[in-house]
ZAPAVO-976877 format. One record per residue (C-alpha): x, z, y; residue in three letters. Coordinates in Angstrom, 1 decimal. Example, Ala and Ser with C-alpha at 12.3 -4.5 7.8 and 13.67 -1.06 7.14 Angstrom:
ZAPAVO-976877
      X      Z      Y rest
   12.3    7.8   -4.5  ALA
   13.7    7.1   -1.1  SER
END
This chain:
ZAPAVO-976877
      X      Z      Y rest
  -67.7  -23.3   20.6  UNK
  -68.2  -21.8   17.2  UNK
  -66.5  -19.0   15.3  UNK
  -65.9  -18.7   11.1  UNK
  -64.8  -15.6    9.4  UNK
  -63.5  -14.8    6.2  UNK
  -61.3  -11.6    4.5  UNK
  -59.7  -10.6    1.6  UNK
  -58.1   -8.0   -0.2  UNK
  -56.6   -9.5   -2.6  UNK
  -53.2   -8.0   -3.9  UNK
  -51.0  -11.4   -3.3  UNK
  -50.5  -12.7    0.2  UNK
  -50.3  -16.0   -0.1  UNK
  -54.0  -15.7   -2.0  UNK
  -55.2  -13.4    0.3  UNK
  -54.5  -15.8    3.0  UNK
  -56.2  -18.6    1.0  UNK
  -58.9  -16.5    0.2  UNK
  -59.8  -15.5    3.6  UNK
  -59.6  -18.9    4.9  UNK
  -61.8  -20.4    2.4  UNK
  -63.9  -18.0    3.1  UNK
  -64.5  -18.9    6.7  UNK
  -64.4  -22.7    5.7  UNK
  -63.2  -25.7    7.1  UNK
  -63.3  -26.6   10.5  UNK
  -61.7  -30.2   12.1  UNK
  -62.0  -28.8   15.3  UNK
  -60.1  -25.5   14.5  UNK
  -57.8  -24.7   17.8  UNK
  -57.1  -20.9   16.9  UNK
  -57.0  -18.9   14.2  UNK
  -56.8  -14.9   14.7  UNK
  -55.9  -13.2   11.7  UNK
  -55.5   -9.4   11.7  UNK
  -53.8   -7.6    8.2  UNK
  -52.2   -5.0    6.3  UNK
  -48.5   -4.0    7.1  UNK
  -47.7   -3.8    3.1  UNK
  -48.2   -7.6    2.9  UNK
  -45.4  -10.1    3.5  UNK
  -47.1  -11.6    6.3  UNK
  -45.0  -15.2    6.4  UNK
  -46.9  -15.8    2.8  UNK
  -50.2  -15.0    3.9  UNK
  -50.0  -17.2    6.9  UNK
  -49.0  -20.1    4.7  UNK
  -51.9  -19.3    2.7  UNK
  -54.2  -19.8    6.1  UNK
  -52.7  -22.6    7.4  UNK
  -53.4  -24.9    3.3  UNK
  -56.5  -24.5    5.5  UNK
  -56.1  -24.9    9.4  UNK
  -53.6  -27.0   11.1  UNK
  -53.9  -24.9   14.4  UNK
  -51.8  -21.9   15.4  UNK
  -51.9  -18.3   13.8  UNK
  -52.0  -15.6   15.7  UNK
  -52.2  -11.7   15.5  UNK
  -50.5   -8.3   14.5  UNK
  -50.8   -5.6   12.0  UNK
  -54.2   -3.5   11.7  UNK
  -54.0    0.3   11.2  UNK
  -55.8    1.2    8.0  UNK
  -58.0   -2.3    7.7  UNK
  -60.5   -4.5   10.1  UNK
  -64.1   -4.7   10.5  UNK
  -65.7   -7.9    9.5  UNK
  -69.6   -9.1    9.4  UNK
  -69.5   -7.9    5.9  UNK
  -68.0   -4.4    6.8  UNK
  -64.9   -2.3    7.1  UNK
  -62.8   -4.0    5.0  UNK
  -59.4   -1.7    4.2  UNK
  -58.7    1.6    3.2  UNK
  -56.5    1.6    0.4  UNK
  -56.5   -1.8   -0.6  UNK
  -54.5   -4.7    1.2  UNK
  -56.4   -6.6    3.9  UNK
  -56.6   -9.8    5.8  UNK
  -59.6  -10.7    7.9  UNK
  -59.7  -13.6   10.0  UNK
  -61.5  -15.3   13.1  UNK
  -61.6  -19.0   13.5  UNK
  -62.1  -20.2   17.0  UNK
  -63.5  -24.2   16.8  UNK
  -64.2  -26.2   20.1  UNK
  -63.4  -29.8   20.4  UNK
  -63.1  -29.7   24.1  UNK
  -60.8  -26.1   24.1  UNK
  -57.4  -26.6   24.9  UNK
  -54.8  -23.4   23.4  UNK
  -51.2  -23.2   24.0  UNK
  -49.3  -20.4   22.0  UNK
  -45.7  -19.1   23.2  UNK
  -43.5  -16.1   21.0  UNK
  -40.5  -14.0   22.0  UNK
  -38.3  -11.6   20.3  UNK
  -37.3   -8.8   22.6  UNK
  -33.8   -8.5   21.0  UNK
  -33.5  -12.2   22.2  UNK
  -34.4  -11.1   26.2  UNK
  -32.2   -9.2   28.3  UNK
  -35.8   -7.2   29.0  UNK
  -39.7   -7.1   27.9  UNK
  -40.7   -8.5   31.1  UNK
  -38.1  -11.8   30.4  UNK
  -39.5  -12.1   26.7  UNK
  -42.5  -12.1   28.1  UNK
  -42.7  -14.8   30.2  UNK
  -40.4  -17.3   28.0  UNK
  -43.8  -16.7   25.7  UNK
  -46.1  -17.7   28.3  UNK
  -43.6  -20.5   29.5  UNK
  -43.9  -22.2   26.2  UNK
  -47.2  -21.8   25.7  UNK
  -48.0  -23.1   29.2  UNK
  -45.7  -26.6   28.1  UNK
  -48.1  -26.9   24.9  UNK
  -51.1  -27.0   26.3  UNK
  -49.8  -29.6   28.5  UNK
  -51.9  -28.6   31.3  UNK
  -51.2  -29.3   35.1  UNK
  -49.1  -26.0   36.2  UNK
  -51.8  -25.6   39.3  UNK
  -54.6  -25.2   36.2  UNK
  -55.2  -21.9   35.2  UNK
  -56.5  -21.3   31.8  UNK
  -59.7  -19.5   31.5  UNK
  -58.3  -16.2   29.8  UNK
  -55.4  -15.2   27.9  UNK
  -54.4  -13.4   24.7  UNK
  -51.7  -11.0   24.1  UNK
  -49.9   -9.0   20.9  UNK
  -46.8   -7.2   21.1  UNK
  -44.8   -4.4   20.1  UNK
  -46.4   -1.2   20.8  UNK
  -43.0    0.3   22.6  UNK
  -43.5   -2.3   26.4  UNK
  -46.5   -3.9   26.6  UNK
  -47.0   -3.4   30.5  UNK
  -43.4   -4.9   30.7  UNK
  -44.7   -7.9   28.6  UNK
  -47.6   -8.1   30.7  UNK
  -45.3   -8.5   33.7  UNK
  -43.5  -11.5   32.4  UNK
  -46.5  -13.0   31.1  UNK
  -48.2  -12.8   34.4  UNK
  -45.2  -14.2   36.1  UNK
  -46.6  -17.5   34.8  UNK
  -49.9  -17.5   35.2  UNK
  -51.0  -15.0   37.6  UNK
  -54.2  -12.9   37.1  UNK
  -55.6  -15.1   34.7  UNK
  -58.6  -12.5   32.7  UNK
  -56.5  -10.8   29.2  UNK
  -57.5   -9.5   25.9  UNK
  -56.1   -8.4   22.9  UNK
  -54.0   -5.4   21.5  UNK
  -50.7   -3.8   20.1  UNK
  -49.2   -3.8   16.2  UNK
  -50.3   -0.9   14.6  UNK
  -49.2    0.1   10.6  UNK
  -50.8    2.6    8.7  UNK
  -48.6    5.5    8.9  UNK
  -46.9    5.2   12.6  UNK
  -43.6    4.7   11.4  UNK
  -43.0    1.6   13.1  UNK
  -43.8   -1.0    9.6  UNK
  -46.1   -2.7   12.1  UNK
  -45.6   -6.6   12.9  UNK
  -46.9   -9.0   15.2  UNK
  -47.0  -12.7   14.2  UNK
  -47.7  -16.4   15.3  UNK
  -47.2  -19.0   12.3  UNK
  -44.3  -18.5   10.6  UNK
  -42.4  -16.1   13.3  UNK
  -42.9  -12.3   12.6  UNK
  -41.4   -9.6   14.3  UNK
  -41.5   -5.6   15.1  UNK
  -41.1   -6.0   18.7  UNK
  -41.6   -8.5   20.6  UNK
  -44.9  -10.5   22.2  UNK
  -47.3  -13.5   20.9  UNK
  -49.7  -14.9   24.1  UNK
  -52.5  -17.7   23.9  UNK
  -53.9  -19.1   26.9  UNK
  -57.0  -20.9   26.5  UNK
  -58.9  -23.5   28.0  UNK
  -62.9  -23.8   27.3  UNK
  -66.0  -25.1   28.3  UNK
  -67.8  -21.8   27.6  UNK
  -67.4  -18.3   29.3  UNK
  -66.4  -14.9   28.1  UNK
  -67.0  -11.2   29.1  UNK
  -64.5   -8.6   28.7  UNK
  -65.6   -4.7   28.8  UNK
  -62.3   -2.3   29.0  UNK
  -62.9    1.2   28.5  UNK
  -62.0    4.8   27.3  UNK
  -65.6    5.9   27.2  UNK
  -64.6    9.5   27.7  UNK
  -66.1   12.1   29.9  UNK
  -64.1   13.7   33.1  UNK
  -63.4   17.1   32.8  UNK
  -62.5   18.8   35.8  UNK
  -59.0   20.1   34.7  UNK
  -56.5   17.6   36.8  UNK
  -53.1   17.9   38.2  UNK
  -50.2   15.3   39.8  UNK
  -47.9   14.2   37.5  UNK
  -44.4   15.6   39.2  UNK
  -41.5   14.6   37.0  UNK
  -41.5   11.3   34.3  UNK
  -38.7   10.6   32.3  UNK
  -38.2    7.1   31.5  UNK
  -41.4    5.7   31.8  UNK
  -43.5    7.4   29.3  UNK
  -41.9   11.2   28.6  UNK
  -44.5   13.4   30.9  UNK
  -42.6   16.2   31.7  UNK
  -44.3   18.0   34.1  UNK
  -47.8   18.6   35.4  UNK
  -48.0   20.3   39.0  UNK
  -44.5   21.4   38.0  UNK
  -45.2   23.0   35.1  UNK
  -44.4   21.5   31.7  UNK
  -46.7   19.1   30.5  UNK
  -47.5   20.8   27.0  UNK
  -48.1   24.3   28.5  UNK
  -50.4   22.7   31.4  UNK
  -52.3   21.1   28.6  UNK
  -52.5   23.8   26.5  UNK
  -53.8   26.3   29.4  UNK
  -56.6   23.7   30.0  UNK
  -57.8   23.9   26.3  UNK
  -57.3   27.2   25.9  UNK
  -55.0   26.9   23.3  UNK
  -51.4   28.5   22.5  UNK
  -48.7   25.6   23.5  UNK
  -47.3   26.6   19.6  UNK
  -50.4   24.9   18.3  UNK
  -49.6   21.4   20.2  UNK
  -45.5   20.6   18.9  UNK
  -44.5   18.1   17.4  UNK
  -47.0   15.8   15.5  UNK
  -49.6   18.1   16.0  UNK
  -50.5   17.1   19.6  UNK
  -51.6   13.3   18.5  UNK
  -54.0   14.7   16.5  UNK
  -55.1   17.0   19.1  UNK
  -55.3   14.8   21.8  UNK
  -57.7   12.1   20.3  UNK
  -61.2   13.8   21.2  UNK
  -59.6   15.0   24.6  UNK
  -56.2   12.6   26.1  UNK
  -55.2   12.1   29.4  UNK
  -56.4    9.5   31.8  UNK
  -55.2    7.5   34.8  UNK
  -57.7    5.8   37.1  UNK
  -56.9    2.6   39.1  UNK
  -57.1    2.3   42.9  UNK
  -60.7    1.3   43.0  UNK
  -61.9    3.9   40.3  UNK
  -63.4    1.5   38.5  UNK
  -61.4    2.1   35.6  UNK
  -59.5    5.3   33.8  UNK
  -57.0    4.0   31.5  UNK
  -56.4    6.5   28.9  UNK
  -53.3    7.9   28.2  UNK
  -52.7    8.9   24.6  UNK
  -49.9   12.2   24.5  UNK
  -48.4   11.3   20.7  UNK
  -45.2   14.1   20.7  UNK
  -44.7   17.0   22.0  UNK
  -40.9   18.0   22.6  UNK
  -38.9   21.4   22.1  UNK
  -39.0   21.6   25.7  UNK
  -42.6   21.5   26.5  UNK
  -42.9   17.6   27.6  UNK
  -45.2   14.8   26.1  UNK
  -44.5   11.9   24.8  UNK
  -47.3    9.4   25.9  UNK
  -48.5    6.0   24.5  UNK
  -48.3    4.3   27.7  UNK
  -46.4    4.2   31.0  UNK
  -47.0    7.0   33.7  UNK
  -45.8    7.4   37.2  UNK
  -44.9   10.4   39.6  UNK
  -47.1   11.4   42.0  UNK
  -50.5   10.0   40.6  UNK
  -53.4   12.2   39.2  UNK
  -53.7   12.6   35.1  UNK
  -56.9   13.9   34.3  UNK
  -58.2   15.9   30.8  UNK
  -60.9   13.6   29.3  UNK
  -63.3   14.3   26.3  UNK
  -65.4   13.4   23.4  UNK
  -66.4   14.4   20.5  UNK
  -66.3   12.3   17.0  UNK
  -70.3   11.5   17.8  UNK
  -69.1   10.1   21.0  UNK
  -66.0    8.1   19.7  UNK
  -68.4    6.1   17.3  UNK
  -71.5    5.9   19.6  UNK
  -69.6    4.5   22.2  UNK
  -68.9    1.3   20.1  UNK
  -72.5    0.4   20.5  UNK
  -72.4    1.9   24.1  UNK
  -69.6   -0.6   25.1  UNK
  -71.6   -4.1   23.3  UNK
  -74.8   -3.2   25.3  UNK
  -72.9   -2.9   28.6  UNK
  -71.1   -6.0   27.4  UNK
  -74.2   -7.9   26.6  UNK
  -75.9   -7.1   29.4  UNK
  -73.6   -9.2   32.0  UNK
  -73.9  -12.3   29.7  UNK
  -75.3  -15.1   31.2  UNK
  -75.5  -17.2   28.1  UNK
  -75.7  -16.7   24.2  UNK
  -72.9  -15.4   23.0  UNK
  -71.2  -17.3   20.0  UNK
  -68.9  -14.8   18.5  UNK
  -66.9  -11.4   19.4  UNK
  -63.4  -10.4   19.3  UNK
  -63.6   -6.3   19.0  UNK
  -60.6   -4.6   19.7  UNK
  -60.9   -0.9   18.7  UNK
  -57.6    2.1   18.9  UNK
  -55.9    2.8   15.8  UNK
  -56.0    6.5   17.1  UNK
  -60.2    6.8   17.8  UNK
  -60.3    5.4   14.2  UNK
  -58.0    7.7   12.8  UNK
  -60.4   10.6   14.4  UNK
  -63.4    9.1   12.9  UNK
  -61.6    8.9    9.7  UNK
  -64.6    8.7    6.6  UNK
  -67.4    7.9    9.2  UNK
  -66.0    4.5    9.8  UNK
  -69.1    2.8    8.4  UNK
  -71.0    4.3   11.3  UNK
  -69.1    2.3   13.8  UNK
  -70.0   -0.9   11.6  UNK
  -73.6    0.0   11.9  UNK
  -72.9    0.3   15.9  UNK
  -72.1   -2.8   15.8  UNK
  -74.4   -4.9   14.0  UNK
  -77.1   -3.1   15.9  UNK
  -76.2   -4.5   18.7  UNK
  -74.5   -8.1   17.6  UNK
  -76.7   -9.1   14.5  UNK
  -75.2  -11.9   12.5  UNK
  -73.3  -13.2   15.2  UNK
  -69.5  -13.6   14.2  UNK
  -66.9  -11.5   15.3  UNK
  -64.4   -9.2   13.9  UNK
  -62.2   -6.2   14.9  UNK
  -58.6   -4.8   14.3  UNK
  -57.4   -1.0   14.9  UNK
  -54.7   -1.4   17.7  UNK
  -51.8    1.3   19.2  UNK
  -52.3   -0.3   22.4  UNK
  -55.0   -2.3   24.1  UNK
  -55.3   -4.7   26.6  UNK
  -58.1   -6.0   29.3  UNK
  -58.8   -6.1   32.9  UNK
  -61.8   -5.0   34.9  UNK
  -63.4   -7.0   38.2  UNK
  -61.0   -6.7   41.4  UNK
  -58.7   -4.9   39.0  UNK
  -55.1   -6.5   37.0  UNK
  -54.8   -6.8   33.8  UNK
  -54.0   -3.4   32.0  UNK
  -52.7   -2.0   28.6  UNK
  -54.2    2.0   27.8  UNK
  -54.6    4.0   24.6  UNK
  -57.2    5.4   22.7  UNK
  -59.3    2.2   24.2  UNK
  -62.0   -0.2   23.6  UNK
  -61.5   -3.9   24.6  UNK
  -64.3   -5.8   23.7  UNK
  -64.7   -9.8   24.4  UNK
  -67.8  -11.7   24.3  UNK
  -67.5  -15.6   23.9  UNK
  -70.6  -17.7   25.1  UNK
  -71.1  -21.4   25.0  UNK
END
């Protein structure tokens, strides 16, 4: 296996696409392309500017603000494309779409994706591929995950959710020439080599903790040990609940959200309050239930970008073999909170990667799995993947 990057910001999609691709140069054995960009580009035009390069499938979504590549953050107020090019003459990738307006629910969109993409690869139904790949909408993604693991079972997942630059829902996810809002992209892939996934929040437990006791929908917290969800909050912090409405609680919850662990404890998958309502309940980034334990969780800005190089080293240290290239899949919302230090998280990570390929996108959603565990979606999240040959 080998990897190729490449980027641009250059003002025309169709160049930029070109540009970026050129960039990364030719491969024949090209089987995937990830391409992470700007929400103000039309993205159909910069995908036919990849693909004058790579006859293989384009996949990806909308990055919040801009992407990290080997040559830095690339972003801020410019347009942005940066790309990954995944070459193996002995990997096998099939790539499925969905539009959710086209599905009576997520979970059905979901597995027509997976479906298709199963019938390309043209694999034996029994053979599971070696991981899988997911984008979607950042609205259902555990209902997408459903209906993708429908098809395939527990098969090992990465990836992440659209995010635009100003969380008003411009954000897209793509393969080739289909773009949508909401809806779900999935790649399963066959290799030769191995991967590693590390999933985390990489926050601290406090000790404030309560049961979740009423839900609305599946991700309106509305109570906390009965009492509503922004006042319990608030009391913990030792703050007035008047200083959490509205917007203002996103903000405030990005050094300290809510967590969820699994059944083993091996992971806490973070839960990211975005709104808080007239009548004291949270809006939340990702599906809760009643009657399981949310716990307050910390860091502090230090924290958010030191755990970026926190996260590789754990990650490199249950490889067995060189690795070849890594896909880096960071929250929109920690990056937001690091705001002008963002170089600092690019040090973090050539520190501990060199000039080994890889690049990452700022997600509103993130996706991976832990040993023993399912396959999971969080907030505020790290999902970091490792490729080896």
């Amino acid at each position: 296996m080998k990897a190729l990057t490449g980027f641009s910001t250059n003002k025309n999609a169709y160049d930029a696409g070109l540009e970026a691709a050129k960039m990364a140069g030719k491969s024949k054995d090209a089987k995937l392309v990830f391409a992470y960009m700007s929400c103000d580009y039309k993205i159909k035009d910069v995908i036919k500017g990849i693909k004058q390069v790579y006859d293989c499938p384009v996949i990806g979504n909308t990055s919040f603000t801009g992407v990290i590549m080997p040559q830095g953050y690339i972003g801020g107020d410019k347009p942005f494309v940066g790309i990954m090019v995944i070459s193996d003459p002995n990997m096998i990738v099939g790539v499925g779409f969905a539009e959710r307006k086209a599905y009576q629910s997520a979970r059905d969109a979901g597995e027509a994706a997976t479906k298709h993409a199963r019938i390309m690869t043209k694999m034996p139904y029994n053979d599971e591929p070696d991981v899988m790949y997911m984008a979607a909408s950042p609205t259902e993604e555990e209902f997408f995950l459903k209906g993708v693991s429908r098809v395939v079972g527990r098969v090992p997942l990465f990836g992440g959710s659209a995010a635009d630059n100003t969380i008003t829902g411009n954000w897209k996810l793509y393969l080739d020439g289909k773009v949508t809002d909401e809806g779900v992209a999935v790649a399963l892939i066959y290799m030769n080599g191995h991967f590693v996934n590390e999933f985390t929040g990489a926050y601290r437990e406090t000790k404030d903790m309560g049961i979740i006791t009423k839900v609305e929908g599946t991700r309106q917290l509305v109570t906390i040990d009965g009492v509503p969800a922004v006042k319990k909050y608030a009391k913990w912090r030792g703050m007035k609940p008047s200083e959490l409405m509205g917007n203002a609680l996103l903000s405030a919850t990005i050094t300290s959200p809510l967590g969820v662990k699994d059944r083993l404890g091996d992971l806490i998958a973070i839960r990211h309050p975005m709104f808080a309502n007239d009548d004291y309940s949270m809006n939340i980034g990702a599906n809760l239930a009643e009657g399981t334990t949310v716990i307050r969780m910390e860091a502090t800005v230090d924290e958010l970008i030191s755990s970026v190089g926190e996260t590789l080293k754990k990650l490199n240290s249950r490889l067995t073999k060189p690795a070849v290239c890594y896909h880096l899949v960071h929250c929109g919302g920690r990056r937001a909170g690091i705001d002008a230090r963002i170089g600092e998280v690019y040090d973090e990570i050539k520190k501990n990667i060199g000039d080994i390929p890889f690049i990452m996108e700022f997600t509103f959603g993130e996706y991976g799995y832990v040993d023993d565990g399912r396959n999971t979606t969080g907030g505020l999240m790290l999902s970091f993947t490792a490729f080896t040959k």
